[in-house]
C-alpha positions as CSV (number, residue, x, y, z in Angstrom):
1,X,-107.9,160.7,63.7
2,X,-106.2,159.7,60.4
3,X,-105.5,156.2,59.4
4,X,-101.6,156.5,59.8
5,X,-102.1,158.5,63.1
6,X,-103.9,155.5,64.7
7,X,-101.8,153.2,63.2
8,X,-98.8,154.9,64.9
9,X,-101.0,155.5,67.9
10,X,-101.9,152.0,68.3
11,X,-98.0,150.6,67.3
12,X,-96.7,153.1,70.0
13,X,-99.1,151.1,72.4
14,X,-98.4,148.0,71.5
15,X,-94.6,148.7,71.8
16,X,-94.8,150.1,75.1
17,X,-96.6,147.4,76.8
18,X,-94.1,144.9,75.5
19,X,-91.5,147.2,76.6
20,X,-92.8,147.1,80.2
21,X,-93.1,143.1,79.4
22,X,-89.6,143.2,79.1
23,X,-88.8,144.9,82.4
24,X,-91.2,142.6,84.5
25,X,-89.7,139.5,83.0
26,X,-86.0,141.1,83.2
27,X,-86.9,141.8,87.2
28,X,-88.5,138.5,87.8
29,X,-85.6,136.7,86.0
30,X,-82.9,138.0,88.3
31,X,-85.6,137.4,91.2
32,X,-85.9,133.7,90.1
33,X,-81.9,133.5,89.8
34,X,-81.5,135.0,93.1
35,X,-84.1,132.6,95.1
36,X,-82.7,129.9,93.0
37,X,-79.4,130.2,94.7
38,X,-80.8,130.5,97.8
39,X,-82.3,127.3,97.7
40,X,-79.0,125.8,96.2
41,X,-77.3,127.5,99.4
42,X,-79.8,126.0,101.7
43,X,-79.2,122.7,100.0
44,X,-75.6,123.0,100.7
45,X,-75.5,123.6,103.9
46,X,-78.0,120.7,105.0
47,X,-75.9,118.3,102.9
48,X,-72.2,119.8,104.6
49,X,-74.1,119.5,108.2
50,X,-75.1,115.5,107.5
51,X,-71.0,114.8,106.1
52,X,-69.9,116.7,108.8
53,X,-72.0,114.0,111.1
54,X,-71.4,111.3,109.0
55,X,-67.4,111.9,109.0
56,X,-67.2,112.4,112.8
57,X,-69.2,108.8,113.2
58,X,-66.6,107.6,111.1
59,X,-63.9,108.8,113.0
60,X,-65.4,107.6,116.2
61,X,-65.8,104.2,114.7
62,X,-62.3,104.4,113.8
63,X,-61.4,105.5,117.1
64,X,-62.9,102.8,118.7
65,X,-61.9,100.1,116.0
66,X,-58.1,101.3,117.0
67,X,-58.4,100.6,120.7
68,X,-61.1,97.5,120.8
69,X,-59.1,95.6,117.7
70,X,-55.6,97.6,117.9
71,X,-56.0,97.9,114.1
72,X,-53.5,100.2,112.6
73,X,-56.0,100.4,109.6
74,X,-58.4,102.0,112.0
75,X,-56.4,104.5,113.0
76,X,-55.8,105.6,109.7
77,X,-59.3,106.1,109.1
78,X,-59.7,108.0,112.2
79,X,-57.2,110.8,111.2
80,X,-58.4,111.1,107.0
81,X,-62.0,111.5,108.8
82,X,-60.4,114.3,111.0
83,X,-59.2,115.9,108.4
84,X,-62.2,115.5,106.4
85,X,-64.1,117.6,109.7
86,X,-61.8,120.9,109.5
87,X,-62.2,121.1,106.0
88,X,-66.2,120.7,106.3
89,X,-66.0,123.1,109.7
90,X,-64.4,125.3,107.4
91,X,-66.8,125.3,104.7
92,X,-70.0,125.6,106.8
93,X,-68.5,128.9,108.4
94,X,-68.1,130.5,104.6
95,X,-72.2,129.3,104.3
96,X,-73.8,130.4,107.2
97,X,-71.8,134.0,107.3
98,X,-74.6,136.0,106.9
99,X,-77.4,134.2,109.1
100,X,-76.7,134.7,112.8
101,X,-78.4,132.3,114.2
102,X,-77.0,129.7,112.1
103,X,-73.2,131.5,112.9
104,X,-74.4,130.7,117.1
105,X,-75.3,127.4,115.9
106,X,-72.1,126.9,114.4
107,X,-69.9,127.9,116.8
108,X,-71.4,125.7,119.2
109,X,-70.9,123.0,117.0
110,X,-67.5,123.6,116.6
111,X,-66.4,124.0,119.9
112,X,-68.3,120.6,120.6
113,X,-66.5,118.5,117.7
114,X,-63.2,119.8,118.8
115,X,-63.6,119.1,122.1
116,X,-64.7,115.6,121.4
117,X,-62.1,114.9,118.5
118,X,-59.3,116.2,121.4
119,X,-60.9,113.9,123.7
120,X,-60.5,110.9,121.2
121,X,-57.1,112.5,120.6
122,X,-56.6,112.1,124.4
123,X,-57.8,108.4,124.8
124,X,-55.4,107.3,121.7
125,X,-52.7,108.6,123.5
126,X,-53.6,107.2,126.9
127,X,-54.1,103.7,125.2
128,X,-50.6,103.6,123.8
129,X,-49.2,104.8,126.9
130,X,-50.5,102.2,128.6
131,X,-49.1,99.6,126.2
132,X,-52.4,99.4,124.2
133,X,-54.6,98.1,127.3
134,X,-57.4,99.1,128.2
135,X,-57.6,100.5,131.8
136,X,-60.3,101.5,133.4
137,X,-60.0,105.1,132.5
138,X,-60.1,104.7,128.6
139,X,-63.6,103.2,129.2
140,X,-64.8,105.6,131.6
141,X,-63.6,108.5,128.4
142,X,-65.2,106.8,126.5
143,X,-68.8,106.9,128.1
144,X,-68.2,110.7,128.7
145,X,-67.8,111.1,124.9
146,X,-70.8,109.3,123.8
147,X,-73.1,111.9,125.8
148,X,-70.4,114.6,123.9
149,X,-71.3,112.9,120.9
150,X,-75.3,113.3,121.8
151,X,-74.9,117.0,122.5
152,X,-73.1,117.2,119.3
153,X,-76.1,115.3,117.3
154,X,-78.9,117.5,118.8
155,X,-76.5,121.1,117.4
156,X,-76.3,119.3,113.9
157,X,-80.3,118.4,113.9
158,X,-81.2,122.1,115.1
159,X,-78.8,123.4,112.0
160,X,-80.4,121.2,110.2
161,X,-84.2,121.9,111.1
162,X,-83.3,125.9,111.2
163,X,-82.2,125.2,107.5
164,X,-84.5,123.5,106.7
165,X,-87.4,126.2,107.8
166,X,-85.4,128.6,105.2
167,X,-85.5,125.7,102.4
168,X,-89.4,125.7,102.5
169,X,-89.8,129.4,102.8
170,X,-87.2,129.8,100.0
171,X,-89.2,127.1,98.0
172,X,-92.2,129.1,98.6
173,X,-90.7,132.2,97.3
174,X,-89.1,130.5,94.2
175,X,-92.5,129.4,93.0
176,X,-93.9,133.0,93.0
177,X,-91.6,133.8,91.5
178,X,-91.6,130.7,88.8
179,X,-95.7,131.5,88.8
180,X,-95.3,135.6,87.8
181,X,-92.6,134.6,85.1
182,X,-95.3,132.0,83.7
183,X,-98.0,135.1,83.9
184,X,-95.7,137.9,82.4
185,X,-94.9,135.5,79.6
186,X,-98.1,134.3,78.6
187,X,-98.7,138.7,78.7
188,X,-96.4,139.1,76.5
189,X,-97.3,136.1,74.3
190,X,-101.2,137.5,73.7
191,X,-99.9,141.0,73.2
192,X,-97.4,140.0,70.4
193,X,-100.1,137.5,69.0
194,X,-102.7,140.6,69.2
195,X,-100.2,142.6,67.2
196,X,-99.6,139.8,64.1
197,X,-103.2,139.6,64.2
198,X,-103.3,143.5,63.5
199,X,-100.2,143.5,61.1
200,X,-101.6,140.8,59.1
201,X,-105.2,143.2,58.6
202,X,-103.2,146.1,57.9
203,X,-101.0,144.2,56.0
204,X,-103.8,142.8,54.2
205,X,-105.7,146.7,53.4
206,X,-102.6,148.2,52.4
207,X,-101.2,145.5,49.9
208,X,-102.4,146.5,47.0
209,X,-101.7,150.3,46.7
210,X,-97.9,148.8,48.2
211,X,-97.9,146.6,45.2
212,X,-99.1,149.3,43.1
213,X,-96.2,151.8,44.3
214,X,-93.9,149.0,44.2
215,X,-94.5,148.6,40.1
216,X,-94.6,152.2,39.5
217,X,-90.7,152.3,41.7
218,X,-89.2,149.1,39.8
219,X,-90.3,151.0,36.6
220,X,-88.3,154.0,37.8
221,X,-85.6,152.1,39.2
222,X,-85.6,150.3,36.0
223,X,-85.6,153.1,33.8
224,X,-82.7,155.1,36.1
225,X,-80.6,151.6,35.8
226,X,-80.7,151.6,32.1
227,X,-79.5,155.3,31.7
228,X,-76.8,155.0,34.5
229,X,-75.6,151.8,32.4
230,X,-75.9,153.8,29.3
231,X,-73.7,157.2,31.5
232,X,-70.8,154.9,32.6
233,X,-70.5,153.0,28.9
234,X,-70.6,156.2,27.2
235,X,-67.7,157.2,30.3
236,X,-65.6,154.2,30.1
237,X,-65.6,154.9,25.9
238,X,-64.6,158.9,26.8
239,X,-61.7,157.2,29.1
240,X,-60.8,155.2,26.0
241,X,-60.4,158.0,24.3
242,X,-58.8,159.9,26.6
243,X,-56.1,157.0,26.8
244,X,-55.4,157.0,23.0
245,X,-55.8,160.9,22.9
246,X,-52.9,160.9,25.5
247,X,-51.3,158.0,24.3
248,X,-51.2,160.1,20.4
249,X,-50.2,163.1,23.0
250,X,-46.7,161.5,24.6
251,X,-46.0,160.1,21.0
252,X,-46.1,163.9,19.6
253,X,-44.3,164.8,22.8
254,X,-41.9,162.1,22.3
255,X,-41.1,162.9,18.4
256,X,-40.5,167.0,18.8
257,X,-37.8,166.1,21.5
258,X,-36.1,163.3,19.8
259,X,-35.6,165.3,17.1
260,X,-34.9,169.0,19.4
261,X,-32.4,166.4,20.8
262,X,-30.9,164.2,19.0
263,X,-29.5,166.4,16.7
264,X,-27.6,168.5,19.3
265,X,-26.2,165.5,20.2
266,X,-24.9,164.3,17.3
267,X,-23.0,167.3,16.8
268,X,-21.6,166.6,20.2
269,X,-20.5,163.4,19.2
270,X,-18.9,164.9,16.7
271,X,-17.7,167.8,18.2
272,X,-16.0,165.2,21.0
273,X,-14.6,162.9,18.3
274,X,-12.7,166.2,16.9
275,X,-11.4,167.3,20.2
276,X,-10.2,163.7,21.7
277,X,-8.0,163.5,17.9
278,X,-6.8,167.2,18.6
279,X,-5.8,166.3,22.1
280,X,-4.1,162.9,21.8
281,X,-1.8,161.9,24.0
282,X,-3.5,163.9,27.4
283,X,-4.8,161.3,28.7
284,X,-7.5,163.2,31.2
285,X,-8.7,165.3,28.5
286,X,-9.9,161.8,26.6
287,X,-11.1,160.2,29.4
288,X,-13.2,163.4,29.9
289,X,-14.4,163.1,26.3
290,X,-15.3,159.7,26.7
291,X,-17.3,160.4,29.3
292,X,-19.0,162.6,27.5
293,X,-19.6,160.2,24.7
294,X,-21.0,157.8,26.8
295,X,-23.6,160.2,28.0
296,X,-24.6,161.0,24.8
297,X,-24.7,157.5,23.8
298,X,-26.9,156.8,26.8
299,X,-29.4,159.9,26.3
300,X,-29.6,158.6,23.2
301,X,-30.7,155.1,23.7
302,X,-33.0,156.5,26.5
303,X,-34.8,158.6,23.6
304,X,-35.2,155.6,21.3
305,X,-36.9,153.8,24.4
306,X,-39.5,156.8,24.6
307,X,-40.3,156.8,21.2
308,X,-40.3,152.9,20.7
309,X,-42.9,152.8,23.8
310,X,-44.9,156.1,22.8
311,X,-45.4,155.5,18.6
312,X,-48.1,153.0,17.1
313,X,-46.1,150.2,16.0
314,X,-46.5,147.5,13.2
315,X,-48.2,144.3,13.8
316,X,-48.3,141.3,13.1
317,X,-51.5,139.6,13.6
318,X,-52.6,136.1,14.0
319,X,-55.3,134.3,15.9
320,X,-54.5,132.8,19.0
321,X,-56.3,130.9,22.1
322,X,-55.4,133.7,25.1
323,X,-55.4,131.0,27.6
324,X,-52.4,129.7,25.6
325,X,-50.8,133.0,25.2
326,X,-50.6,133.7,29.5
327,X,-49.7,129.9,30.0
328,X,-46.5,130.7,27.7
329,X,-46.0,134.2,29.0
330,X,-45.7,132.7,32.3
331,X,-43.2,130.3,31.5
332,X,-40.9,133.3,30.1
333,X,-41.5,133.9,33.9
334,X,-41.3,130.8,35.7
335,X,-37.4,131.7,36.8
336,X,-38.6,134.9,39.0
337,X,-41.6,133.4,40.4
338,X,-39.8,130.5,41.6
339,X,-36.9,132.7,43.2
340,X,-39.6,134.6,45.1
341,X,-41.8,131.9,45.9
342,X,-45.0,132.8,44.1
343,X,-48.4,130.7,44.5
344,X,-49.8,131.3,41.0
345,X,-53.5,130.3,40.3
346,X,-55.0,130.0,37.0
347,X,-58.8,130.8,36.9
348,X,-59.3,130.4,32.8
349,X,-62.5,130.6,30.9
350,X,-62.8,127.2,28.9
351,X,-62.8,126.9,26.1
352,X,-60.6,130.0,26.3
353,X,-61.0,133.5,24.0
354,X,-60.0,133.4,20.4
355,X,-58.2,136.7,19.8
356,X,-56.6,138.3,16.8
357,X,-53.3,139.9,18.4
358,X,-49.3,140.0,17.8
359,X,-48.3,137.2,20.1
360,X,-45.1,138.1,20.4
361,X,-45.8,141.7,21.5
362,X,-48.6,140.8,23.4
363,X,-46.6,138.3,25.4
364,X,-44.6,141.7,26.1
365,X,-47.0,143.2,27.9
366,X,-48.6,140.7,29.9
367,X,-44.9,139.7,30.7
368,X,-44.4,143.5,32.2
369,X,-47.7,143.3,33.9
370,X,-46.8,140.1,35.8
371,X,-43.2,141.1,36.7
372,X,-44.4,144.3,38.3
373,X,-46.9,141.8,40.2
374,X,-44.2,139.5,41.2
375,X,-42.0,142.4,42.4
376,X,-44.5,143.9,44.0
377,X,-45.4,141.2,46.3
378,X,-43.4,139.5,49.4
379,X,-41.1,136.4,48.8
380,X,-43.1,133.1,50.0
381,X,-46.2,134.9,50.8
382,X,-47.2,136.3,47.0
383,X,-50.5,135.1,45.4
384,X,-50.8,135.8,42.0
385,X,-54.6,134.8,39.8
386,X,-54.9,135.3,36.6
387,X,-58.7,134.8,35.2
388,X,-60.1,134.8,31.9
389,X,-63.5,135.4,30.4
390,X,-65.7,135.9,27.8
391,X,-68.0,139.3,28.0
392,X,-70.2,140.9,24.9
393,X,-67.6,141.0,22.8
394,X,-64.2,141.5,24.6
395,X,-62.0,139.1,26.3
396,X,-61.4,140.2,29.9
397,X,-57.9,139.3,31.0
398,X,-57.7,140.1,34.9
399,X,-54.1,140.1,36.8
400,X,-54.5,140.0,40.7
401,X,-51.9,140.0,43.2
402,X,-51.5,140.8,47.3
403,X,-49.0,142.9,46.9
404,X,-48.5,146.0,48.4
405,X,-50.7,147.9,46.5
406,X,-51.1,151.7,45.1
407,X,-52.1,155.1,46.0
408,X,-54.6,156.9,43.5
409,X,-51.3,159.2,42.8
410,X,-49.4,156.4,41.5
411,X,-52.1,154.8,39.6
412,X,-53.5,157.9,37.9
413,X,-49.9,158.4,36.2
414,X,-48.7,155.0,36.3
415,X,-48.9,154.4,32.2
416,X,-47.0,157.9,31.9
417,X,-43.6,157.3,30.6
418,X,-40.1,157.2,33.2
419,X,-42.9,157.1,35.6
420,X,-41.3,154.6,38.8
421,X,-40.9,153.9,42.4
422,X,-38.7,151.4,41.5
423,X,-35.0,152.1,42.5
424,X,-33.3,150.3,39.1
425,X,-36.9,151.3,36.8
426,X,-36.9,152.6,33.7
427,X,-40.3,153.3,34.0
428,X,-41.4,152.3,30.4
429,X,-42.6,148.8,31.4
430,X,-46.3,149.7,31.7
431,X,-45.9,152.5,29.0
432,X,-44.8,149.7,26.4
433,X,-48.0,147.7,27.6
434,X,-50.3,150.6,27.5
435,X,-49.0,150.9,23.4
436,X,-49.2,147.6,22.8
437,X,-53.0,146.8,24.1
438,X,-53.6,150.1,22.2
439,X,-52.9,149.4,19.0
440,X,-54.8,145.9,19.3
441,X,-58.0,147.9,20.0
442,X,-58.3,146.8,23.3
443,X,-57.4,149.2,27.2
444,X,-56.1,148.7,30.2
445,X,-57.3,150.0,33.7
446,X,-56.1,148.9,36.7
447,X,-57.8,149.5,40.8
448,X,-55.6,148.9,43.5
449,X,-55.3,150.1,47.4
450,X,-52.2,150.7,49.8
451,X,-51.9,147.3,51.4
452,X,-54.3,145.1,49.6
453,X,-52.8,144.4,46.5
454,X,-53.7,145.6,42.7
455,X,-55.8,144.6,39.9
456,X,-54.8,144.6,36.0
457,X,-57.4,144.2,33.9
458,X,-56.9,144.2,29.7
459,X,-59.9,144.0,27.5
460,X,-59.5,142.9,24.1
461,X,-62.0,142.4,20.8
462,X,-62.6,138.5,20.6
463,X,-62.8,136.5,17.4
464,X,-65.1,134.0,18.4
């Protein structure tokens, strides 16, 4: 037999005889519950058979206090203590349900303490018939009821002694039962000390080649860590480039239909400035060239959006602290975050980056990035952070909100220009930022979900 055939062999063992540990101690358990409440039920009924006694002395010492004394105060006590006997009557029938000799038992008792409570019923009524004297045949009622009273003792000590025979044998059974759970445990004990004890020599034998594999896997694992880190920077470069190769793309785009457009239009314009002096006077016929110079006019503006947000513009660098740049951007903000009730929290590196970057424009884009966060999120209940830090070289500028997020549709074309699901959106708010981080040698990427808000983070060469 191999060494890891008797180690599973001897495991297998091991587990199965604490296994079977657990079933003996999960059977004696609900053994000891159930004996426990028998003793408890046993307990119960002893101490509702000694009230029932003491109550029913009570109530014949207030009987008799009401027709020795005629005290009121007695009679009082008399009635409480009969109600105090139904109740306990009551109770002792719900214990004693399921042992018939005990149910005999009660019944007898029952039909003794109501026929000696009705007798004491009886004699009250007698003794205020009689104008509260006490003839001769109150005292003669009340000798019959003391031998009533006997009759009633000796049913409540036979309960009690029958009871009382189950309490010991329950007892009895309780401590087996206390004695096997004691046994099984101190089982199971040796048999889980047994198996550390074998664990610790295995443990101890094996170490060393387990150390030994262990080196050779973090030296793998090291080795498969550094080229994954070296595959996703040489991926998140390709996406760079991918971004300005696109960006270069719509720019191209952008030109050849500005110019296939714009000059078709101007020789509308034209066209409709020669027609509206021709037809002066008809009225619809300038209203309908109006029109049509106001379209033009519009298309026209609309194509000096695309190409403003689409061409690599002129800067004008400086250096600036980007803390201060988003604490100023903000402000430029601080109307619409205040009309939708925006929490805004400020998580800033200190001291903060040193960038070289066209403050003006940059304030731009983080201004567009932070309006689609505000708009994106519900009034009173929007969170926006904003957190800066220092990493290699860059300057991370992260932008997080709870809105109500993005599909990967959305965010794979979000940059793209007259891209919106805005109802009034141009759709050149992101496209503007996209150019603007662009031509500071810095990207954008953002990660987002439907329903659990989106993530803008800019990266940006740092000049400290």
């Amino acid at each position: 037999m191999t060494g890891n055939v008797r180690v599973k062999t001897i495991y297998l063992t091991v587990f199965l005889l604490l296994l079977t540990s657990f079933f003996l101690i999960f059977y004696t358990l609900r053994e000891f519950s159930k004996q426990s409440r028998r003793v408890q039920h046993s307990d119960l009924v002893i101490y509702n058979i000694k009230t029932l006694l003491a109550h029913l002395n009570q109530a014949e010492s207030g009987a008799r206090g009401y027709l020795l004394l005629n005290d009121t105060a007695q009679l009082v006590t008399f009635y409480s203590n009969t109600r105090q006997i139904d109740s306990l009557i009551k109770i002792i029938d719900g214990l004693v349900i399921d042992n018939s000799s005990q149910q005999k038992n009660n019944v007898e008792l029952r039909m003794l303490v109501q026929e000696r409570l009705g007798r004491l019923y009886k004699t009250i009524l007698l003794y205020n018939e009689t104008g509260k004297v006490m003839p001769e045949e109150i005292k003669q009622r009340m000798e019959t009821s003391q031998k009533l009273m006997l009759r009633i003792s000796l049913v409540i000590q036979k309960m009690e002694n029958e009871e009382r025979e189950l309490l010991d044998q329950r007892s009895q059974r309780f401590e087996k039962v206390f004695t096997s759970i004691r046994l099984i445990t101190v089982t199971s004990v040796a048999i889980a000390l047994l198996l550390f004890i074998y664990s610790f020599f295995i443990y101890t034998r094996e170490s060393r080649q387990k150390q030994q594999a262990g080196r050779q896997v973090d030296s793998y694992r090291d080795q498969l860590e550094k080229k994954i880190a070296e595959l996703q920077q040489a991926n998140k470069e390709l996406q760079e480039l991918r971004s300005i190769e696109k960006f270069a793309a719509s720019g191209r785009i952008a030109r050849t239909i500005a110019h296939e457009i714009r000059n078709p239009l101007t020789n509308i314009a034209l066209a409709s400035e020669q027609i509206k002096s021709m037809v002066e006077g008809n009225e619809e016929a300038t209203m309908l060239l109006d029109m049509v110079n106001r379209n033009g006019y519009r298309i026209n503006q609309m194509i000096s959006e695309l190409l403003s947000s689409t061409k690599f513009v002129q800067l004008d660098f400086s250096k600036a602290n980007i803390n201060d740049v988003l604490d100023d951007t903000l402000e430029l903000a601080s109307d619409r975050i205040e009309l939708k009730q925006i929490k805004v929290k400020k998580n800033y590196s200190q001291p903060g980056c040193a960038v070289m970057i066209d403050i003006q424009k940059m304030k731009i884009a983080f201004l567009n990035i932070i309006m689609n966060a505000i708009e994106a999120m519900e009034k009173g209940q929007g969170v926006l952070e904003i957190a800066t830090k220092k990493q290699d070289e860059k300057c991370i500028i992260e932008f997080t909100d709870n809105g109500i997020g993005m599909n990967e549709e959305t965010m794979q074309r979000i940059f793209e220009p007259y891209f919106t699901n805005k109802a009034k959106g141009a759709g050149l708010g992101l496209t503007n930022t996209q150019n603007i981080i662009l031509n500071h040698k810095g990207n954008i990427d953002v990660t987002s979900a439907p329903g659990k808000g989106t993530v803008f983070i800019v990266r940006l060469p740092r000049e400290d």
